[in-house]
C-alpha positions in Angstrom: -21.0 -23.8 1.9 -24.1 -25.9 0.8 -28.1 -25.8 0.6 -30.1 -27.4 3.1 -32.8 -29.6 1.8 -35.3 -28.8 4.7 -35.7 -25.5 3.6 -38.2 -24.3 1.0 -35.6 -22.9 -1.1 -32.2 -24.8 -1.3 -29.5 -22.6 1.0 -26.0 -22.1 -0.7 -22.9 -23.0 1.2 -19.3 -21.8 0.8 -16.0 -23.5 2.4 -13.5 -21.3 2.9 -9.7 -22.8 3.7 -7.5 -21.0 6.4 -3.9 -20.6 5.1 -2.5 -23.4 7.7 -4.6 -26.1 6.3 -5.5 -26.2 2.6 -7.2 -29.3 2.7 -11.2 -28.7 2.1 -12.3 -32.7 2.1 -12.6 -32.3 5.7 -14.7 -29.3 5.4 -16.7 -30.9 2.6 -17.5 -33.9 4.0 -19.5 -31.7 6.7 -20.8 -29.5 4.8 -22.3 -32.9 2.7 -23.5 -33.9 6.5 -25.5 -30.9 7.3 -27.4 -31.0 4.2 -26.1 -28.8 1.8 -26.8 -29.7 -1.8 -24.5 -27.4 -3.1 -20.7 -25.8 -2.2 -18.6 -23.5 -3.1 -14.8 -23.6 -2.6 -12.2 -21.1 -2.0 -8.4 -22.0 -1.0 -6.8 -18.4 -0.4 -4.3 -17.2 2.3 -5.6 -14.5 5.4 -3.8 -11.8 3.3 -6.1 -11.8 0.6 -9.5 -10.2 0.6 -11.1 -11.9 -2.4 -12.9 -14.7 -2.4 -14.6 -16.1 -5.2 -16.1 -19.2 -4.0 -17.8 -16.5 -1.4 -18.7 -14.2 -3.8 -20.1 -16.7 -6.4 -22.4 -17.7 -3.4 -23.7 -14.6 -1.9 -24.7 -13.4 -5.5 -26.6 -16.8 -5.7 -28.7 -16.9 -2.5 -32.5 -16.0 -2.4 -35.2 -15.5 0.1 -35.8 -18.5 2.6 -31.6 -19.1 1.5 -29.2 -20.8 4.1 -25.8 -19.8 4.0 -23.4 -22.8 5.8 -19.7 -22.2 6.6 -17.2 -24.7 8.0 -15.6 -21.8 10.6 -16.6 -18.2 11.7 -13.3 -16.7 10.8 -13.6 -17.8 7.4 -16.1 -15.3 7.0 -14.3 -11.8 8.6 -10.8 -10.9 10.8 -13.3 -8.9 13.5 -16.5 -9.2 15.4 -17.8 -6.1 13.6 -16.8 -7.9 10.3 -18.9 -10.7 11.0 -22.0 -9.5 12.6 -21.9 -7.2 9.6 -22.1 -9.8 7.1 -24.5 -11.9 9.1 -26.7 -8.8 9.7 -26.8 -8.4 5.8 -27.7 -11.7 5.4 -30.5 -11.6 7.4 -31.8 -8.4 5.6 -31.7 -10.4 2.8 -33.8 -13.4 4.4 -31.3 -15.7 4.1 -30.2 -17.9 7.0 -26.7 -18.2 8.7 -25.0 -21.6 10.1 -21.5 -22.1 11.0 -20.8 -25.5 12.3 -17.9 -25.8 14.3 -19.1 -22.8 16.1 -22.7 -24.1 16.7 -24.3 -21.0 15.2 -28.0 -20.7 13.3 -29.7 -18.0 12.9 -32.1 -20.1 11.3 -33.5 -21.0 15.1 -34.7 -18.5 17.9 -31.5 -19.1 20.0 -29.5 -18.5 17.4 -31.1 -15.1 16.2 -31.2 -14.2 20.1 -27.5 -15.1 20.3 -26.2 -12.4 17.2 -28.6 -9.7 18.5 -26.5 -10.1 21.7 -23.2 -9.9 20.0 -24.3 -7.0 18.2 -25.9 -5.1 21.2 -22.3 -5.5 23.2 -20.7 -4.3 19.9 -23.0 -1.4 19.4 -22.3 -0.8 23.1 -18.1 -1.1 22.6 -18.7 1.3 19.9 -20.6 4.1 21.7 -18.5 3.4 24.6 -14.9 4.9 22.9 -16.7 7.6 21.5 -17.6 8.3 24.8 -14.0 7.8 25.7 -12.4 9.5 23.1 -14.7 13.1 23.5 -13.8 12.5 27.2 -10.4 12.9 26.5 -10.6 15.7 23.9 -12.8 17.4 26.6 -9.9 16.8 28.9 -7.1 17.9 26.5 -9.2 21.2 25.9 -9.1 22.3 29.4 -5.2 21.5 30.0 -4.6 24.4 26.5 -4.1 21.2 24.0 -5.8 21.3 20.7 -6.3 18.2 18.8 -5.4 17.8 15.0 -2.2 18.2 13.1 0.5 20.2 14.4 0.4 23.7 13.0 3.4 23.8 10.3 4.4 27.5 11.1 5.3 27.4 14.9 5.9 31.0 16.5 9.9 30.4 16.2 9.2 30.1 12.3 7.0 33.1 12.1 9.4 35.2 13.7 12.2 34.2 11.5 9.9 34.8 8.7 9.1 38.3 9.6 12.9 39.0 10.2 13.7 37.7 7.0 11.2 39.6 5.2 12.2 42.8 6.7 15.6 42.2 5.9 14.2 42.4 2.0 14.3 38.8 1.5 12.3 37.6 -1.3 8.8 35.7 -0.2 10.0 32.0 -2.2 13.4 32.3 -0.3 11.6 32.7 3.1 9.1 30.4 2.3 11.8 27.6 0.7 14.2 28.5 4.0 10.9 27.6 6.2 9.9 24.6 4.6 6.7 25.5 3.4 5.0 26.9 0.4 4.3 30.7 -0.3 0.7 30.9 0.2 1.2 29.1 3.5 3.5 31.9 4.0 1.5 34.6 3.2 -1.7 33.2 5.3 0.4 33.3 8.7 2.6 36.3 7.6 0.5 38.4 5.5 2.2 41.5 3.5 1.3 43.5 6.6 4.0 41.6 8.3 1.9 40.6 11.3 1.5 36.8 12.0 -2.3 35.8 11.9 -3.8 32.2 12.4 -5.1 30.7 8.7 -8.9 30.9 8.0 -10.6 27.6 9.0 
């Protein structure tokens, strides 16, 4: 990433090197095109989330900043990744550029351009929580419950109360069933009747 000497204040610009090609003169040498008067570097595989170079950049950018990147998915693995970062960015005054993808938010097009990206992901978001109460809603009226299976089933409760009054000790039962002795106790209290635990 480098600076761009039009700008009142000179932007900082990190390259960031995919994990097929860990060459960064070709990234450089555009990065040195588009003005930037400064870069930082960071050769590091998709597997790894730090980023030095990145870091060393963000923490260095002011007001009136332009932040340059060679590609988009050096910054993020997901839309939502990316409009995140740009979004903080631009809290922060500081501009966004990424060449080969032909993106400034620096320039009205380009602001318009991430505020469409992030409408349609604000949309994609809202839409599968939509979705997802839909079929909860749907689940609800067919008798399922969501959430984690119950770990005393009724076939476990009723050994349970056999056992118990058969004189079986409450740590036997409860190591027989699989689970502990409160657990026990809160779906076969000493009464001996099953009840549901206390949410």
């Amino acid at each position: 990433m480098a600076p761009r000497k039009d700008r009142r204040l000179a932007p900082k610009v990190t390259a960031r090197v995919s994990t097929r090609d860990q060459n960064l003169d070709l990234q450089v040498e555009a990065l040195n095109r588009a003005g930037c008067d400064k870069i930082y570097k960071d050769t590091i595989s998709g597997t790894k989330s730090q980023r030095p170079g990145l870091d060393q950049a963000l923490d260095n950018l002011r007001h009136g900043d332009t932040l340059v990147v060679w590609k988009l998915d050096r910054l993020g693995r997901s839309v939502k990744d990316l409009l995140d970062f740009a979004g903080g960015l631009s809290d922060r005054g500081v501009g966004f550029v990424s060449l080969t993808d032909a993106i400034d938010t620096t320039t009205a097009s380009g602001r318009f351009f991430f505020n469409v990206m992030a409408s349609l992901a604000q949309m994609e978001r809202e839409l599968m929580v939509e979705r997802t109460q839909a079929g909860l809603q749907a689940a609800r009226q067919q008798g399922r419950v969501g959430g984690r299976k119950r770990i005393m089933t009724d076939a476990k409760i009723r050994s349970a109360r056999k056992l118990l009054k058969q004189g079986t000790p409450p740590r036997e039962v409860a190591d027989t069933l699989g689970v502990s002795v409160p657990t026990l106790y809160r779906w076969v209290p000493a009464t001996g009747e099953p009840q549901a635990p206390k949410k």
